[in-house]
N, C-alpha and C positions, 0 to 999 in steps of 0.2 A: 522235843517234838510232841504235839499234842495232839490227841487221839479224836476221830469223827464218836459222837454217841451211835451206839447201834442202830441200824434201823432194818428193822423184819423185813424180808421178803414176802411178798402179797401170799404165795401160801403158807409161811411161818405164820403170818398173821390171822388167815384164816382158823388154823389148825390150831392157832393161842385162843380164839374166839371160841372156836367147838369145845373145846377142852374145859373151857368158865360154863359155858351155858352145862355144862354134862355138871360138872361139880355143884352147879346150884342145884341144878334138880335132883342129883346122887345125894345129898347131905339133905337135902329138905326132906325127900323120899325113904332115904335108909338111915339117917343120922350121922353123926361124927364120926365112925368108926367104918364107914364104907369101905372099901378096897379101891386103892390106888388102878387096881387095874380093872374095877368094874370101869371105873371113872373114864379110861385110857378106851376103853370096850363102844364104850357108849358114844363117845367123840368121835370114834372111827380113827385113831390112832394107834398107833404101839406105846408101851409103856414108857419106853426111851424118850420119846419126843417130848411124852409127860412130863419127865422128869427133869429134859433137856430145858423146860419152861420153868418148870415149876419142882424143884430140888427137892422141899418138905412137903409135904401135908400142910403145914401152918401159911408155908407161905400161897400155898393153892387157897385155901381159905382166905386167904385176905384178899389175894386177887382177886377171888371168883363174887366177896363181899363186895369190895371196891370197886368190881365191875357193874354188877347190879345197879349200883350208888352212882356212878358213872352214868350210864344208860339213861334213870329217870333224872338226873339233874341237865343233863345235856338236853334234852326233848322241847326240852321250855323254849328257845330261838325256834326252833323247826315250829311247833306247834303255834308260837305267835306268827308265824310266815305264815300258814295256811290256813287259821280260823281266828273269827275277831279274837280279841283278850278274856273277855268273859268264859269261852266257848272254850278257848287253848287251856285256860289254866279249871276246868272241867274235866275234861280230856287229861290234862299233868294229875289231878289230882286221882283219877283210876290208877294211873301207870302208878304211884305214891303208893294205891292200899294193897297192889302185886309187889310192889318193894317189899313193902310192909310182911308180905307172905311170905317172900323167899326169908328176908330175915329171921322171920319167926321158924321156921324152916330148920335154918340152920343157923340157930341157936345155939345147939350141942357145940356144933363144930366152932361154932364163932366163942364160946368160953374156951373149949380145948387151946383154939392161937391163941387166946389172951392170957389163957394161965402157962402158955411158951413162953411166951414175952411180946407176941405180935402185937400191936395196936391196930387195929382194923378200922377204926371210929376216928381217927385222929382228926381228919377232913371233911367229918357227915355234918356237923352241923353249920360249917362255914358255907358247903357246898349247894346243902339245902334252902339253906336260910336265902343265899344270891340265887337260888332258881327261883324259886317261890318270891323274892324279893324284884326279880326281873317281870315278872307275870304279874303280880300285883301292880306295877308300878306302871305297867300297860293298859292294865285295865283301869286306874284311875287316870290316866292321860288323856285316855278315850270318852272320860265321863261314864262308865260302864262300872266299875266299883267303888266303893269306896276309897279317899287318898290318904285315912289316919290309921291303915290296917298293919299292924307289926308281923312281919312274918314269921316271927316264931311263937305266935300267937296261932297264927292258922297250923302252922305246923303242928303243934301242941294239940291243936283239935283231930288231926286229918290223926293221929297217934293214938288219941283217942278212938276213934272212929276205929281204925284197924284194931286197935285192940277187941272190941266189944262186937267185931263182927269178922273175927278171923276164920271163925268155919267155912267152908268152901259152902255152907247149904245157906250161909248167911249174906251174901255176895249183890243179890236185892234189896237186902235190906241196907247195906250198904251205901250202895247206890243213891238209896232215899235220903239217908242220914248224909251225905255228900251233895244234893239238890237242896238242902236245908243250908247245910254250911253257906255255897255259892251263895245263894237270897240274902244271908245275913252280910254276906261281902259286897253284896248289890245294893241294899237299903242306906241311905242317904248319901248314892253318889249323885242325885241328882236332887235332896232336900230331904229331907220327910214328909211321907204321906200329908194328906190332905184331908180331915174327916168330909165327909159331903153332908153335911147335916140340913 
């Protein structure tokens, strides 16, 4: 006899949802060492429920990492539904330097699972590389960016970019340094300039 996979009830599921969002911001905000029931506190659940999800510490951290990673790689379809390609992967590349944050974040927490044994990363760079690769490959469809752009090349930069403007007072600056990327993503999808001499 073979067994149906689980499938959460609409408020199991909300209450798995509240529980990641509390953990990113509890580990970013307080570090690796937060309490399981500040986490439980902040969700609006009991601790039980917590644990009824999420057993370890290690394995909440991967979740609430994986969920993150989830969240801005999914966006990419939504975001090309509702603004051209240029404009959506604009827009994906903000959601990208808030990734970026929460990772940086919890940092602590995310070496603590990995020196468990958790692999948190297993699926980041396949996952990113097809968002970023779905977006790009819109935007040169469209004639809107360039079509010889390797995405793990933009990635590489957008990595950059987050790094060198992780401060939250650096956030504008960011910004700029991200309207710069796009241009260079834009310049010869439709030839090379023209001098007017």
């Amino acid at each position: 006899m073979t067994t149906k996979p689980t499938v959460l009830r609409a408020d199991a599921r909300r209450n798995r949802e509240r529980i990641l969002e509390a953990a990113v911001r509890a580990f970013s905000e307080k570090g690796a060492d937060v309490a399981i029931d500040t986490i439980a506190k902040a969700a609006g659940v009991g601790s039980a429920t917590l644990y009824r999800h999420f057993p370890t510490r290690e394995a909440l951290v991967e979740a609430a990492y994986r969920n993150e990673l989830a969240r801005v790689c999914d966006s990419a379809p939504k975001l090309l539904a509702e603004h051209a390609p240029d404009r959506a992967i604009r827009l994906w590349m903000d959601d990208f330097i808030d990734y970026l944050a929460a990772k940086e974040g919890m940092a602590d927490a995310l070496r603590a699972a990995v020196a468990s044994g958790a692999d948190p990363f297993a699926e980041s760079l396949d996952k990113l590389g097809t968002a970023l690769g779905t977006l790009l490959n819109a935007g040169a469809d469209a004639g809107l960016l360039r079509p010889d752009i390797d995405p793990f090349d933009v990635g590489l930069s957008l990595a950059g970019i987050g790094l060198i403007t992780s401060a939250p007072d650096q956030r504008e600056r960011a910004g700029r340094l991200l309207d710069l990327l796009l241009d260079g993503l834009r310049y010869g999808a439709e030839g090379p300039p023209t001098s007017s001499s």
